[in-house]
N, C-alpha and C positions, 0 to 999 in steps of 0.2 A: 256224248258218244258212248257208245254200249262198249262192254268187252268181248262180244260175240256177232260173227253175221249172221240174221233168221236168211234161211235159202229158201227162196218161196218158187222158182223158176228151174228149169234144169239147165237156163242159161248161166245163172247165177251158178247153179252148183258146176258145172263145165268152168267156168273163168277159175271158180276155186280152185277146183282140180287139176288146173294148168299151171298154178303156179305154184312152181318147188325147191323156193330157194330156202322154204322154212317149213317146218309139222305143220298139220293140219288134223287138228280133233272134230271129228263129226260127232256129233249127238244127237241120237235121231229120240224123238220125244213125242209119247201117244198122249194128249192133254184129256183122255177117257181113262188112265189108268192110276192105279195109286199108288204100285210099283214104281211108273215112271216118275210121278209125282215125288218121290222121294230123291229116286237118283238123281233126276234134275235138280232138285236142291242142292245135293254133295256137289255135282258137277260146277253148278253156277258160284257156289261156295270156293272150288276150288280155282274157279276161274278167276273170282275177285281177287285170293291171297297171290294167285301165279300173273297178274297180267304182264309183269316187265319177262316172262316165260320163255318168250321167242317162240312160241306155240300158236298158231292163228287158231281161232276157234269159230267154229260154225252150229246153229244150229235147225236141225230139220222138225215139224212140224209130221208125224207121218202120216196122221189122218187128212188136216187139211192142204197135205202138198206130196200127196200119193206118189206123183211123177218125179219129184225129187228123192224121194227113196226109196222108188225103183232103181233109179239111174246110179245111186250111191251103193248099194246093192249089186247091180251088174257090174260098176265100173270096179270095185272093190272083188268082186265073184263071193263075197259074204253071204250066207244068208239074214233075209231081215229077221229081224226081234226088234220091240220097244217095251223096255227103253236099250240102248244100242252106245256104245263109246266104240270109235273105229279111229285112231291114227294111222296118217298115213302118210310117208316121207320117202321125201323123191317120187313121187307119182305110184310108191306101193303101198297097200296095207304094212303093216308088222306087229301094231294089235291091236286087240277087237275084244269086250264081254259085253254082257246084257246082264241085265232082270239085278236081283240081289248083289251083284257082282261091281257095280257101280256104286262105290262108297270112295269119300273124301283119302280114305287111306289108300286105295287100289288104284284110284289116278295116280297120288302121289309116288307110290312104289314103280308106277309102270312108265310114268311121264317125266320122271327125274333126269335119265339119262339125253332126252330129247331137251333139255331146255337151257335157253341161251346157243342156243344152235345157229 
């Protein structure tokens, strides 16, 4: 069993985004870039240390599943960037960075107070 959904459908991402009884981190991941290539790492890294979290985590693909992060994008009113971290609780955003800004430490600080929720 993974510690993340891949959202390959924007049925998939619709059922996510329906249910808010817990966070929900999107990670939206360019597998062309070396920026993301990194962040994905801190992120996946922090995923394994946080899985008892209470954090649902999901992750997008941008280039091969373009429709699901459009939809993660509008449904959010973000704009895209990958690589992309966007939590969102209760059915809102509350926060979101991209590119450099995705490190092991900046989940940490920003995802602490969401966990065990």
């Amino acid at each position: 069993m993974s510690d993340y959904d891949v959202l390959s459908t924007v049925e998939q991402w619709e059922t996510a985004a329906a249910v808010t009884d817990k966070p929900l981190l999107i990670f939206k991941h360019s597998t062309r870039c070396p920026i993301s290539a990194e962040a994905f790492q801190a992120w996946r890294r922090w995923v394994s240390d946080h899985q008892d979290s209470g954090i649902r985590q999901a992750l997008v693909h941008v280039v091969e599943h373009r429709p699901v992060s459009n939809a993660v994008a509008e449904h959010t009113r973000i704009t895209h960037a990958s690589p992309q971290a966007i939590l969102i609780v209760d059915g809102k955003s509350v926060w979101n960075t991209s590119h450099w800004h995705i490190t092991y430490d900046s989940l940490e600080e920003h995802l602490r107070e969401h966990c065990g929720k």
